[in-house]
HTML snippet that shows the backbone in 3Dmol.js (N, CA, C, O; Angstrom):
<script src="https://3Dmol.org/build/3Dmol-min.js"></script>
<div id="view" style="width:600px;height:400px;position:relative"></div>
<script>
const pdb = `
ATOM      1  N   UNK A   1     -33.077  19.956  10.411  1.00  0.00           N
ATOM      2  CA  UNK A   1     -32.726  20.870   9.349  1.00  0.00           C
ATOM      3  C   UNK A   1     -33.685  20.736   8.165  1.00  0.00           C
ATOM      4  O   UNK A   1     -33.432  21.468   7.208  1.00  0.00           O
ATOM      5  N   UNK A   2     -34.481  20.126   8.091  1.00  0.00           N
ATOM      6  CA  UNK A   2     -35.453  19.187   7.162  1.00  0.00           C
ATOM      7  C   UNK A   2     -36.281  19.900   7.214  1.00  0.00           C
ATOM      8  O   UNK A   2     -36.742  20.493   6.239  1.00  0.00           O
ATOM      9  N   UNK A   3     -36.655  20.005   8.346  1.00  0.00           N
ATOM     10  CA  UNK A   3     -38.251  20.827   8.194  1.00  0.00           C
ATOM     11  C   UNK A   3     -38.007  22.481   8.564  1.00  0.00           C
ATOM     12  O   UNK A   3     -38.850  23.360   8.387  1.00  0.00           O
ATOM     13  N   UNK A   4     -36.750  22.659   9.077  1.00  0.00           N
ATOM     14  CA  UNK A   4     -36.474  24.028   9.213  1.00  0.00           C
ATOM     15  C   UNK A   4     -36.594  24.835   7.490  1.00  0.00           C
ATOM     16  O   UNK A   4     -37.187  25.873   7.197  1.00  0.00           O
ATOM     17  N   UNK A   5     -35.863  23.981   6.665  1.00  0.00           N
ATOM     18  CA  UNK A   5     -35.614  24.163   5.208  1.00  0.00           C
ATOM     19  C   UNK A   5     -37.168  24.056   4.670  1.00  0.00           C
ATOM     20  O   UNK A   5     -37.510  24.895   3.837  1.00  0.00           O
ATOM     21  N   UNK A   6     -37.889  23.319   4.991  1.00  0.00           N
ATOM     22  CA  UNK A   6     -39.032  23.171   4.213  1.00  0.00           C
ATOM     23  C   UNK A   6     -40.109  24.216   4.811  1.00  0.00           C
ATOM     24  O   UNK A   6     -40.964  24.673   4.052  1.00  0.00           O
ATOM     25  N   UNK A   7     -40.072  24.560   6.042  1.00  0.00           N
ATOM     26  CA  UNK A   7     -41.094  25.768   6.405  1.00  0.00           C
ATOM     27  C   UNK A   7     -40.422  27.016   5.857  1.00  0.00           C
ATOM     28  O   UNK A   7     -41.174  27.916   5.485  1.00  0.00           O
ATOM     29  N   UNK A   8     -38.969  27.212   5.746  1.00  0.00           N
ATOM     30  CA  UNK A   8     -38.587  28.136   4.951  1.00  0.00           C
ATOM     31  C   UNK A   8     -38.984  28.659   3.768  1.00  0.00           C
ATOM     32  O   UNK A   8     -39.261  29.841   3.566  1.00  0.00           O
ATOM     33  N   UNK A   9     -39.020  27.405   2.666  1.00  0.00           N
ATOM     34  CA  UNK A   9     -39.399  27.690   1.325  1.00  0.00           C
ATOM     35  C   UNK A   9     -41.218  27.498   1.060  1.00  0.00           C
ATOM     36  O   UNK A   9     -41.945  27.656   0.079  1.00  0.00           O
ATOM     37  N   UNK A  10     -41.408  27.153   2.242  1.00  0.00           N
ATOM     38  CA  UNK A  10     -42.932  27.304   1.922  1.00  0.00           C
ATOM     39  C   UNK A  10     -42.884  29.091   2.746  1.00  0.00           C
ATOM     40  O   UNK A  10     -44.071  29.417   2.735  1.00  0.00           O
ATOM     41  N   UNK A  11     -42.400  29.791   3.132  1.00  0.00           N
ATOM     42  CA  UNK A  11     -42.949  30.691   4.231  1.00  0.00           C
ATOM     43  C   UNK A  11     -42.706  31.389   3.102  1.00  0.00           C
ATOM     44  O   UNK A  11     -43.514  32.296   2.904  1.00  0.00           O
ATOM     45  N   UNK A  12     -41.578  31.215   2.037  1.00  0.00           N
ATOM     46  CA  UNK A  12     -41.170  32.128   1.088  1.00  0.00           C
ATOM     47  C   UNK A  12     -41.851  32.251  -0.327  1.00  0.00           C
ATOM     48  O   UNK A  12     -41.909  33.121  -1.196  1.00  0.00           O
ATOM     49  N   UNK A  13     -42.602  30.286  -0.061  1.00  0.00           N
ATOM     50  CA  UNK A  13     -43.701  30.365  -1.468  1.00  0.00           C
ATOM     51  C   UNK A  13     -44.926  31.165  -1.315  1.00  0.00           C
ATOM     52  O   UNK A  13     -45.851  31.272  -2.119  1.00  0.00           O
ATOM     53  N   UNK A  14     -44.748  31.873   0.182  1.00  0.00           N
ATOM     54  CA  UNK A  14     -46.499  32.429   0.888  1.00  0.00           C
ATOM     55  C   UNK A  14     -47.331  31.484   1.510  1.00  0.00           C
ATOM     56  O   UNK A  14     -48.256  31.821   2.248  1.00  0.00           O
ATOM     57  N   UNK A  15     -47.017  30.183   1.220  1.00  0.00           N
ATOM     58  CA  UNK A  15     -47.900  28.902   1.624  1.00  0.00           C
ATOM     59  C   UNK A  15     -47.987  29.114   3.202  1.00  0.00           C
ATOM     60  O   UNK A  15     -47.039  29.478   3.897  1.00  0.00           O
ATOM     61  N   UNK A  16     -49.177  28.849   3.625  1.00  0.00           N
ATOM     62  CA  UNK A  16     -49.942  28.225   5.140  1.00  0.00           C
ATOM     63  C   UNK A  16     -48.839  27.124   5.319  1.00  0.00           C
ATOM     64  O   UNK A  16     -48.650  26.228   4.497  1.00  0.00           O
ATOM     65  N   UNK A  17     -48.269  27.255   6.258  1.00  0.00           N
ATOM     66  CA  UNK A  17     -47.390  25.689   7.294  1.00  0.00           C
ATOM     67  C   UNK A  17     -48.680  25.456   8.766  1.00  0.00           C
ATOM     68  O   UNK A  17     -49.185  26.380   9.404  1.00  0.00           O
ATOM     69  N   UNK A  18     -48.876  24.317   8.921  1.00  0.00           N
ATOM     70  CA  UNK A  18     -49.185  23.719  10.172  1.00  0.00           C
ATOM     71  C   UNK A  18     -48.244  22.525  10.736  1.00  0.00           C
ATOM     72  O   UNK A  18     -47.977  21.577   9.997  1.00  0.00           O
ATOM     73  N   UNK A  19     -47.753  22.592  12.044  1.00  0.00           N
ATOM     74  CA  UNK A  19     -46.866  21.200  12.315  1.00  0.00           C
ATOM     75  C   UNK A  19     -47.254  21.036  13.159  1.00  0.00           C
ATOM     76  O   UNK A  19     -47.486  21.945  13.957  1.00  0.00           O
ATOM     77  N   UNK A  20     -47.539  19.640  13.412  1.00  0.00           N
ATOM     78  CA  UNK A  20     -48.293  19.010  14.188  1.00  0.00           C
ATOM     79  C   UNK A  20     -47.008  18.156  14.901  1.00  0.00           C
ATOM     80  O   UNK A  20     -46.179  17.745  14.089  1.00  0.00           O
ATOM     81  N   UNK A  21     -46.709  17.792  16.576  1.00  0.00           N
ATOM     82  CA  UNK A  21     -46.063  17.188  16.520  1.00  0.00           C
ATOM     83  C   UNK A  21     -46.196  16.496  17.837  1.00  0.00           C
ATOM     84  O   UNK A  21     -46.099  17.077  18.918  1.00  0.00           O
ATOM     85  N   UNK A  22     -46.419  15.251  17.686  1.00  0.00           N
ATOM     86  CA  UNK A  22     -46.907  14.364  18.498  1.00  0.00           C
ATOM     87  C   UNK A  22     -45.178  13.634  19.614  1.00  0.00           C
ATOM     88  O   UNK A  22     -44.017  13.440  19.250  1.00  0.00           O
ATOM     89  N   UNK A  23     -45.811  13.464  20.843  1.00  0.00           N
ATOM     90  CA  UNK A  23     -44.687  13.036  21.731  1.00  0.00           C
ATOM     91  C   UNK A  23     -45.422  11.472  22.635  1.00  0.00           C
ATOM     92  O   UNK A  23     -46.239  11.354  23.548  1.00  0.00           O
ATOM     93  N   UNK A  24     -44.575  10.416  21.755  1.00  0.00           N
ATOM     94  CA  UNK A  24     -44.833   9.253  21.560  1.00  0.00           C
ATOM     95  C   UNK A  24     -44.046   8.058  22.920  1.00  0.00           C
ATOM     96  O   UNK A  24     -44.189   6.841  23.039  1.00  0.00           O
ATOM     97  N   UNK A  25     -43.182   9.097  23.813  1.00  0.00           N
ATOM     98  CA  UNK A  25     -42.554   8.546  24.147  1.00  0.00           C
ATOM     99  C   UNK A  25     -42.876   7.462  25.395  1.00  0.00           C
ATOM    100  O   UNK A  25     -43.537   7.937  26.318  1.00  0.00           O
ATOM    101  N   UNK A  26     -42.544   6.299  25.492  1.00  0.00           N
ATOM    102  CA  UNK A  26     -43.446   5.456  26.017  1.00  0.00           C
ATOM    103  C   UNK A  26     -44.646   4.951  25.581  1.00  0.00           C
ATOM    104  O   UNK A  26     -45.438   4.185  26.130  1.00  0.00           O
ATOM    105  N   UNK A  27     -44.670   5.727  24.052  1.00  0.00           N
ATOM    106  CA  UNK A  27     -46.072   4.584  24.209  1.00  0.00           C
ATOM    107  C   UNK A  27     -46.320   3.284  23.849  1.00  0.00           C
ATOM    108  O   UNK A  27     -47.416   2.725  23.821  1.00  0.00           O
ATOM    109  N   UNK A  28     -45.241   2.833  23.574  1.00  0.00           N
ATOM    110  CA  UNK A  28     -45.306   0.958  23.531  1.00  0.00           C
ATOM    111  C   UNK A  28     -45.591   0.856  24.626  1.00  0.00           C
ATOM    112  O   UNK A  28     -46.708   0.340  24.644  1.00  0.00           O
ATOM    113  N   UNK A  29     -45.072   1.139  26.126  1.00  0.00           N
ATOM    114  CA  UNK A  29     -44.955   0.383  27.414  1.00  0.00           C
ATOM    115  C   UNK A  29     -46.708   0.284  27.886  1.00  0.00           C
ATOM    116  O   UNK A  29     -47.064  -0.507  28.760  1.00  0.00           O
ATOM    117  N   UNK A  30     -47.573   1.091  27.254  1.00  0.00           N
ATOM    118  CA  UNK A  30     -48.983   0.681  27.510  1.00  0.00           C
ATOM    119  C   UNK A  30     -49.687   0.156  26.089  1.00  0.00           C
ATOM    120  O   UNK A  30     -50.860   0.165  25.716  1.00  0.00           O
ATOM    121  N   UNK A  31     -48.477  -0.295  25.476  1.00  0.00           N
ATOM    122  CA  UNK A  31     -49.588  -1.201  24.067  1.00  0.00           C
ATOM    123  C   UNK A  31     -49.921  -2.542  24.369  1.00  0.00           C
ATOM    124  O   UNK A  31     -49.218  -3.440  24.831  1.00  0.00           O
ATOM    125  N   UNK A  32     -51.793  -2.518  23.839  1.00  0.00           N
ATOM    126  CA  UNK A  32     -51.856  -4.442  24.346  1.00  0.00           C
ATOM    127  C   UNK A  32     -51.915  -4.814  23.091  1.00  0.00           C
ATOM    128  O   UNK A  32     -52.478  -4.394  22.080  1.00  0.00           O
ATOM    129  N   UNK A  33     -50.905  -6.083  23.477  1.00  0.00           N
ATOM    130  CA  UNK A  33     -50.280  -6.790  22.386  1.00  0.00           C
ATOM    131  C   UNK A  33     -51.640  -7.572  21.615  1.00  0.00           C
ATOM    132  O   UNK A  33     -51.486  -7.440  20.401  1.00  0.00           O
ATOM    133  N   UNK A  34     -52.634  -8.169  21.855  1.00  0.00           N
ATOM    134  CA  UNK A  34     -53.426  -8.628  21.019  1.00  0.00           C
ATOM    135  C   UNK A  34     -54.451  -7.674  20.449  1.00  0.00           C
ATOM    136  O   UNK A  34     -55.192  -8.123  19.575  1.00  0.00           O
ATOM    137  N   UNK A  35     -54.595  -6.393  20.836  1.00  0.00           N
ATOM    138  CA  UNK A  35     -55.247  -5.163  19.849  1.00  0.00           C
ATOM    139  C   UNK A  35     -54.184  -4.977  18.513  1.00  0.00           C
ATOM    140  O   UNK A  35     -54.511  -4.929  17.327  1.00  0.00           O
ATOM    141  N   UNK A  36     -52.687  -4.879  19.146  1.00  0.00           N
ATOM    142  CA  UNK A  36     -51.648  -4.723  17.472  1.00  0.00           C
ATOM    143  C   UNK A  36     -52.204  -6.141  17.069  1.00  0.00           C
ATOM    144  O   UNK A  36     -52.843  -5.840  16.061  1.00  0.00           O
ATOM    145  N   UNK A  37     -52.340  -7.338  17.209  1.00  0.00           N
ATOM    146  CA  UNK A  37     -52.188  -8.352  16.523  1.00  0.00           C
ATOM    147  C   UNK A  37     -53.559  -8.160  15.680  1.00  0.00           C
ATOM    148  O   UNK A  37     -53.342  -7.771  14.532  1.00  0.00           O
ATOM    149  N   UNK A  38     -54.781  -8.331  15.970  1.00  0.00           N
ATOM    150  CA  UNK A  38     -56.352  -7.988  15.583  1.00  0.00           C
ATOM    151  C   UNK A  38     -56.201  -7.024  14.645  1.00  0.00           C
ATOM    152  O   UNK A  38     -56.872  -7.070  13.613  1.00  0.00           O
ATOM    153  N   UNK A  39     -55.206  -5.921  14.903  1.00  0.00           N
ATOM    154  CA  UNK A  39     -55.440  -4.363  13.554  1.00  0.00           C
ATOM    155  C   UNK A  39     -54.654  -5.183  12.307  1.00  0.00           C
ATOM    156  O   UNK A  39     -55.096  -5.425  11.183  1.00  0.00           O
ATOM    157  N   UNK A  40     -53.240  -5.557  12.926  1.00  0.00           N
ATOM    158  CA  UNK A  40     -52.137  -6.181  12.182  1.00  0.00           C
ATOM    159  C   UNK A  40     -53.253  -7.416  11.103  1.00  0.00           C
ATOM    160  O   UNK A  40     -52.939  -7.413   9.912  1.00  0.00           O
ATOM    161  N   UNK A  41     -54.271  -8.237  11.437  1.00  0.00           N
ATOM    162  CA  UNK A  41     -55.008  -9.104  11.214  1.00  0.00           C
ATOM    163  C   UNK A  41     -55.859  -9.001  10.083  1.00  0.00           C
ATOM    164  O   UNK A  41     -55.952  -9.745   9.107  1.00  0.00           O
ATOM    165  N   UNK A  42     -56.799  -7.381  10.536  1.00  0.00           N
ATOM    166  CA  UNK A  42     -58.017  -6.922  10.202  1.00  0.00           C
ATOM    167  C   UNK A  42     -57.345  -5.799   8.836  1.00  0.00           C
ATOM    168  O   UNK A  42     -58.199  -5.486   8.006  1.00  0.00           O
ATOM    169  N   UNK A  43     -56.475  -5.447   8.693  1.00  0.00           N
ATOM    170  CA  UNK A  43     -55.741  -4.852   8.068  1.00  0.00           C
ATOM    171  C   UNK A  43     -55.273  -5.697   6.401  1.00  0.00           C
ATOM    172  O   UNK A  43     -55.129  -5.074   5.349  1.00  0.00           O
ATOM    173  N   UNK A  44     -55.138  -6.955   6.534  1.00  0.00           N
ATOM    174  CA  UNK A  44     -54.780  -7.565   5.501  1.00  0.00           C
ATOM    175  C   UNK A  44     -53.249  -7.360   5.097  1.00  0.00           C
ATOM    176  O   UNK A  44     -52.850  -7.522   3.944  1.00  0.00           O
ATOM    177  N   UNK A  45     -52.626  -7.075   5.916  1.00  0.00           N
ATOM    178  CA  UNK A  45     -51.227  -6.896   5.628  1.00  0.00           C
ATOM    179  C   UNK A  45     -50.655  -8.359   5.428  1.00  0.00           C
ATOM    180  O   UNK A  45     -51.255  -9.431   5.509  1.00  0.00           O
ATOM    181  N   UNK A  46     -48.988  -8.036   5.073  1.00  0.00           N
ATOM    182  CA  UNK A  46     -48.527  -9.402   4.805  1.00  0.00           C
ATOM    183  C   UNK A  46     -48.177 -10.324   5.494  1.00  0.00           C
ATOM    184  O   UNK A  46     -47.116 -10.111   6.080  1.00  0.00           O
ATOM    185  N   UNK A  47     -48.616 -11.242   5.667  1.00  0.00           N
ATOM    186  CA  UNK A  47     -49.029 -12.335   6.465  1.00  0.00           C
ATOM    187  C   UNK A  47     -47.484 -12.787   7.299  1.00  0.00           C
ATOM    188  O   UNK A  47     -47.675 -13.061   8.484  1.00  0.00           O
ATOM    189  N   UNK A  48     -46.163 -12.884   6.881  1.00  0.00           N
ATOM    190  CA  UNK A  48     -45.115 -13.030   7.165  1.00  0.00           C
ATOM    191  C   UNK A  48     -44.980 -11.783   8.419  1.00  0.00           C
ATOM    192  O   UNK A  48     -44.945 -12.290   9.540  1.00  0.00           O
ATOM    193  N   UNK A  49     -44.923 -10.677   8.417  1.00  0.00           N
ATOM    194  CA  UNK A  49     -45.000  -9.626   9.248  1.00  0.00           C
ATOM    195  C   UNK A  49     -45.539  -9.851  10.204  1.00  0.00           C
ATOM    196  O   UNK A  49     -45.090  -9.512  11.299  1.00  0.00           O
ATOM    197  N   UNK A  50     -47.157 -10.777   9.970  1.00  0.00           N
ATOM    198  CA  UNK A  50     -48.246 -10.813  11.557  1.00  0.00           C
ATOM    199  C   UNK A  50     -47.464 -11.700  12.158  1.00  0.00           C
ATOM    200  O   UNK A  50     -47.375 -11.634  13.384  1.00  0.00           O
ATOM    201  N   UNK A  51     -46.618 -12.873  11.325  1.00  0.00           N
ATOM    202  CA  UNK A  51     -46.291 -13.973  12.173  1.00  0.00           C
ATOM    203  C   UNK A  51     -45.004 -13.718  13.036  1.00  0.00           C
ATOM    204  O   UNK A  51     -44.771 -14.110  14.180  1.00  0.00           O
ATOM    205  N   UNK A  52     -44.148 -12.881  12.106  1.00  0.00           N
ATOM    206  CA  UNK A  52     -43.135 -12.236  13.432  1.00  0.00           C
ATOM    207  C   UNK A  52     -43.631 -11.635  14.407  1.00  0.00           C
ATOM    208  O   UNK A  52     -43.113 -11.972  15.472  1.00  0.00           O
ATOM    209  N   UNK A  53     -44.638 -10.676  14.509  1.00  0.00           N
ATOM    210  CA  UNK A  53     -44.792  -9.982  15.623  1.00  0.00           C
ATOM    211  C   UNK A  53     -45.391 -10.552  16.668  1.00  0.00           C
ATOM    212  O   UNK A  53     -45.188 -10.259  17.847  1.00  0.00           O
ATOM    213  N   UNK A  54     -46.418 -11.682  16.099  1.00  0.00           N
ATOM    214  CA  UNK A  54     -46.882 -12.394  17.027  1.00  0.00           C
ATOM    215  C   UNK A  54     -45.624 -13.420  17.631  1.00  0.00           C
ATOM    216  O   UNK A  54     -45.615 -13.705  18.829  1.00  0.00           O
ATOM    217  N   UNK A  55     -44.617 -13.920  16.740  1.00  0.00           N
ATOM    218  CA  UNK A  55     -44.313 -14.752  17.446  1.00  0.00           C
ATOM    219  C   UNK A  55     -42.785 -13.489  18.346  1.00  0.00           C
ATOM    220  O   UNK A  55     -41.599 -13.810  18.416  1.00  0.00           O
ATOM    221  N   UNK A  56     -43.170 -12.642  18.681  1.00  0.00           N
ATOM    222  CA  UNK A  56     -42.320 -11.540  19.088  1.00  0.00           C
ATOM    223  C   UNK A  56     -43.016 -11.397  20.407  1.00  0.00           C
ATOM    224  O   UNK A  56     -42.432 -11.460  21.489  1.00  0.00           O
ATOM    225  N   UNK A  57     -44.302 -11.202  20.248  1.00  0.00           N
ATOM    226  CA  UNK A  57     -45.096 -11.214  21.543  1.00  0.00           C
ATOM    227  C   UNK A  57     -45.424 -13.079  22.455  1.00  0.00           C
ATOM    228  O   UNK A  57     -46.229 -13.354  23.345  1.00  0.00           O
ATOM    229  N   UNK A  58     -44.721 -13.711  21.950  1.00  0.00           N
ATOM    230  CA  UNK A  58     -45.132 -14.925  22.646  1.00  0.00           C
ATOM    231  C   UNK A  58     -44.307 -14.994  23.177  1.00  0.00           C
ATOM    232  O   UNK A  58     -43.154 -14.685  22.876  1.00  0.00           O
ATOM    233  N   UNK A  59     -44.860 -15.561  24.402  1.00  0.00           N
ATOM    234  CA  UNK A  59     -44.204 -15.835  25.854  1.00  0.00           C
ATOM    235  C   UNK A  59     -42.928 -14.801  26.086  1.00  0.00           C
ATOM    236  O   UNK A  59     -41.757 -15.174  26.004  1.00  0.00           O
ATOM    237  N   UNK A  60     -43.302 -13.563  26.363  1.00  0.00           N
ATOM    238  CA  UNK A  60     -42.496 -12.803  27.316  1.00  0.00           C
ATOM    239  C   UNK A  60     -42.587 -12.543  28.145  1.00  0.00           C
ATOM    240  O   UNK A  60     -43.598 -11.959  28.537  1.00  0.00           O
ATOM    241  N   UNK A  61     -41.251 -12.917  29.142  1.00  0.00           N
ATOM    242  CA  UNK A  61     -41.488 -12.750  30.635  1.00  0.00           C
ATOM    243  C   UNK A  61     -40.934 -11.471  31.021  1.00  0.00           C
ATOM    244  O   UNK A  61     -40.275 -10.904  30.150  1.00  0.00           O
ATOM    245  N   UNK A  62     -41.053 -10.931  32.066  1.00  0.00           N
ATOM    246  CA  UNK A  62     -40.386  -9.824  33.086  1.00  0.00           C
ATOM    247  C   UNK A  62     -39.801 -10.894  34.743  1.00  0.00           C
ATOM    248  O   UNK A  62     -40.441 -11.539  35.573  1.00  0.00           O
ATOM    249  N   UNK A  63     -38.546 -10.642  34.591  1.00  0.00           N
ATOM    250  CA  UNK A  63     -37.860 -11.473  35.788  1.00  0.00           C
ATOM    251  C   UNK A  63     -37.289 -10.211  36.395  1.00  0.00           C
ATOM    252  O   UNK A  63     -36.532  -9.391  35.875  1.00  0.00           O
ATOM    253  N   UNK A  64     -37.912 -10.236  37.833  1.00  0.00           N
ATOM    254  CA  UNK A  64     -36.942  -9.252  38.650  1.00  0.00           C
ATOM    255  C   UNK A  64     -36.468 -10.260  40.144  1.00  0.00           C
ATOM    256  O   UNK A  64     -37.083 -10.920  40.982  1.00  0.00           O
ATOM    257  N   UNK A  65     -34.945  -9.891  39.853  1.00  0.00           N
ATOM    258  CA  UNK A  65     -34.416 -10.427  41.028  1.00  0.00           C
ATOM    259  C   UNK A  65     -33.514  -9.462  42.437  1.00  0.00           C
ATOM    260  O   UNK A  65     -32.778  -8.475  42.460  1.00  0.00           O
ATOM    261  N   UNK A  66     -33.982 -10.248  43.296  1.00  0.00           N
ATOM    262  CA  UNK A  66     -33.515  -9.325  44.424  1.00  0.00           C
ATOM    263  C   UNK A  66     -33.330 -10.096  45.489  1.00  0.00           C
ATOM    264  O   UNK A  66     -34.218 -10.783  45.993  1.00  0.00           O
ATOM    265  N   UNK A  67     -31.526  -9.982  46.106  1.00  0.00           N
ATOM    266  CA  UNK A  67     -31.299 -10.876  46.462  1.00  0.00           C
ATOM    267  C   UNK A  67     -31.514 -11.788  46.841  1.00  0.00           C
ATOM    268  O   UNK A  67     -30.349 -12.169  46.729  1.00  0.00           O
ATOM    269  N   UNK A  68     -32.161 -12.904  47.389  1.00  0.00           N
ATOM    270  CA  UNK A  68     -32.991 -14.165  47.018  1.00  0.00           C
ATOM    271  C   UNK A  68     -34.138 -14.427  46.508  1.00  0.00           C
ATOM    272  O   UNK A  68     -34.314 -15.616  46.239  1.00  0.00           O
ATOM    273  N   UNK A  69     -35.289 -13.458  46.201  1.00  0.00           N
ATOM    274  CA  UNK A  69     -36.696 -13.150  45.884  1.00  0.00           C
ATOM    275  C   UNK A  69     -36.581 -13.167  44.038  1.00  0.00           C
ATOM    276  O   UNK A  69     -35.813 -12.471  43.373  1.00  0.00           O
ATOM    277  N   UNK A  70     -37.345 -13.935  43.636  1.00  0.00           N
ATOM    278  CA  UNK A  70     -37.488 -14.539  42.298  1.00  0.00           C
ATOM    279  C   UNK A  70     -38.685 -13.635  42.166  1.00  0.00           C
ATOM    280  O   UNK A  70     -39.593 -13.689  42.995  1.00  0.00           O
ATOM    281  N   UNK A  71     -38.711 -12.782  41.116  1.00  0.00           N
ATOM    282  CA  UNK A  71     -40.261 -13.030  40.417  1.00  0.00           C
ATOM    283  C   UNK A  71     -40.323 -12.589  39.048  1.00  0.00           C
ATOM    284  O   UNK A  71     -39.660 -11.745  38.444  1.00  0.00           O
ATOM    285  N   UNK A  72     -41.612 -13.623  38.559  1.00  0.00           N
ATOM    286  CA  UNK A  72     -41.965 -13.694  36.892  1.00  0.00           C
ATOM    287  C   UNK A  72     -43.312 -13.554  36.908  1.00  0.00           C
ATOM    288  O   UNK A  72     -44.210 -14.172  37.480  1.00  0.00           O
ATOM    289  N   UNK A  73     -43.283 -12.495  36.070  1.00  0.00           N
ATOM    290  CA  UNK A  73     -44.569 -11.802  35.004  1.00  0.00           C
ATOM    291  C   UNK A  73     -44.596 -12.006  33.705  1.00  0.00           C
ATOM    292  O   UNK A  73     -43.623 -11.846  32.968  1.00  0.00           O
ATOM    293  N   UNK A  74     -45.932 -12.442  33.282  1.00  0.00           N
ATOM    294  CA  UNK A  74     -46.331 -13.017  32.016  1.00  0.00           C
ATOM    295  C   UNK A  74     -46.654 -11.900  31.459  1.00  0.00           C
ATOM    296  O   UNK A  74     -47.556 -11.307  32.052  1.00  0.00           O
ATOM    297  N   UNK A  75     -46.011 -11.103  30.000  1.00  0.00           N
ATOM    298  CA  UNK A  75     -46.274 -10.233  29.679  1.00  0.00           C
ATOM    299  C   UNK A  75     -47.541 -10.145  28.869  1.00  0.00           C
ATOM    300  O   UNK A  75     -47.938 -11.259  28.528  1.00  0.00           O
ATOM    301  N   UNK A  76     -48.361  -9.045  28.425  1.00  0.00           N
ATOM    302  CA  UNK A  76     -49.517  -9.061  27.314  1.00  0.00           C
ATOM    303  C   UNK A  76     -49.239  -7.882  26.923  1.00  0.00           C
ATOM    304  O   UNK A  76     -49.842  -7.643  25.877  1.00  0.00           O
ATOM    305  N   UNK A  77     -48.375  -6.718  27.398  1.00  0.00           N
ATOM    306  CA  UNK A  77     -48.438  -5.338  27.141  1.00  0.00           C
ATOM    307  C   UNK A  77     -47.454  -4.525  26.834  1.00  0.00           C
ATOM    308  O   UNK A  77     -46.699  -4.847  27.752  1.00  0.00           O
ATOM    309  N   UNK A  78     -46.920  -3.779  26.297  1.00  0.00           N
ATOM    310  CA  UNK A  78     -45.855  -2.800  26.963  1.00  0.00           C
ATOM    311  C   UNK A  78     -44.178  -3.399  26.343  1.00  0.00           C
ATOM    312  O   UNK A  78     -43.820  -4.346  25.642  1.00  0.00           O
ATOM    313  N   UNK A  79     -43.645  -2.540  26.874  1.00  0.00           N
ATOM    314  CA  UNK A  79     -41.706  -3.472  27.088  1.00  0.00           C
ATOM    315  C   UNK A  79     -41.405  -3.777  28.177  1.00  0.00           C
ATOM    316  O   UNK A  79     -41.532  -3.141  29.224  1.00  0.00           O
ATOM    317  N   UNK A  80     -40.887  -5.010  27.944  1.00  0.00           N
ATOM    318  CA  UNK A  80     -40.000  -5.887  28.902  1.00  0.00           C
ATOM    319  C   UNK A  80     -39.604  -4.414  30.278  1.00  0.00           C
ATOM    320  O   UNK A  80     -40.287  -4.116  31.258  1.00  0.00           O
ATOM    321  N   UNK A  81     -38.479  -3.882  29.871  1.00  0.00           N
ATOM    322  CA  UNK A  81     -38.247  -2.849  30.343  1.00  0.00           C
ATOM    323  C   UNK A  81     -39.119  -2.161  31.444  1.00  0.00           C
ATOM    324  O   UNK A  81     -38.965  -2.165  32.665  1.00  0.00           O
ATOM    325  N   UNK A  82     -39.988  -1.624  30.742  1.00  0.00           N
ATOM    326  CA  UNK A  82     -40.903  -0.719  31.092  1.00  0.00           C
ATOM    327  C   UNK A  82     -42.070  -1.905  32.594  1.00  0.00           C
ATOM    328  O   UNK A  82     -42.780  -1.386  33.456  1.00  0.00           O
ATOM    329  N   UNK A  83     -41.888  -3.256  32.427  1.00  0.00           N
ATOM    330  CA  UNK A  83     -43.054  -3.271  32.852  1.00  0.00           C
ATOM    331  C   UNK A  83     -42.283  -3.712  34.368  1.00  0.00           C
ATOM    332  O   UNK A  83     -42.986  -3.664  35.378  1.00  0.00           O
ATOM    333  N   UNK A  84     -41.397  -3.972  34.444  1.00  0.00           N
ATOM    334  CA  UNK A  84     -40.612  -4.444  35.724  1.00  0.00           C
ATOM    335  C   UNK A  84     -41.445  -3.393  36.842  1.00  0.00           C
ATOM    336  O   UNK A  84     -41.449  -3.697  38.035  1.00  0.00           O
ATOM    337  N   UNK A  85     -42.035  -2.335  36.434  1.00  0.00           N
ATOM    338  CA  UNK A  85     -42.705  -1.414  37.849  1.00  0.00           C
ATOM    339  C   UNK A  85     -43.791  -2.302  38.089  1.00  0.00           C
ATOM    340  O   UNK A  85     -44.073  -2.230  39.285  1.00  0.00           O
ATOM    341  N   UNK A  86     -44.513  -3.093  37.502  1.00  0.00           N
ATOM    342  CA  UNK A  86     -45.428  -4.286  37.823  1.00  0.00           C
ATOM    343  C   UNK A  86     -45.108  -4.870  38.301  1.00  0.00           C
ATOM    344  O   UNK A  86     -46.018  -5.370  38.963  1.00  0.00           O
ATOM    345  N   UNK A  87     -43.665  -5.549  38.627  1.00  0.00           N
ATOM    346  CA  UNK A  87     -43.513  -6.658  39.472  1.00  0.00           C
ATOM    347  C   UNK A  87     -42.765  -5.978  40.930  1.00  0.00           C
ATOM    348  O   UNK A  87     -42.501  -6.735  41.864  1.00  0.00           O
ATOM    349  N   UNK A  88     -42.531  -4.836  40.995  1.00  0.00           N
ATOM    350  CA  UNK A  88     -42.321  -4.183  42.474  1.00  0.00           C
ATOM    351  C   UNK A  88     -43.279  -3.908  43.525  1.00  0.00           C
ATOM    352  O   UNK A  88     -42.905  -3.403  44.584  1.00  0.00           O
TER     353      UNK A  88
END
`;
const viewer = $3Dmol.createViewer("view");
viewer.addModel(pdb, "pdb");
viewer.setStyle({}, {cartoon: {color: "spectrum"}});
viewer.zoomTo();
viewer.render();
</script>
């Protein structure tokens, strides 16, 4: 309703609208985790922030089990979720 209202009163100020609208979905499940850490790094942001995310990305596994068959993947990429098609 946000932007319905706001292309309204611009269509009515005469103003040019462009909307751009990007479809994001999945795209963590192909993010590599040490390119966010390097921007997160190279960026100068606040130092408390890099250390959660990094310590967010340490040591995550993907465990898929099936009835007796164990297996573990060392993550670097993506969501947990998402990456279990790697270990099939």
């Amino acid at each position: 309703m946000v932007v319905k209202e706001f292309v309204q009163d611009s269509q009515a100020a005469g103003e040019v609208i462009a909307l751009v609208i990007l479809n994001v979905q999945g795209a963590f499940d192909a993010a590599w985790w040490p390119a966010i850490l390097k921007e997160m790094r190279d960026c100068g942001g606040p130092k408390h922030l890099y250390k959660l995310t990094k310590s967010y990305f340490t040591q995550r596994t993907a465990i898929l089990v099936m009835n007796s068959i164990r297996m573990e993947k060392e993550l670097s990429r993506g969501w947990p979720q998402g990456s279990c098609k790697a270990l099939a």
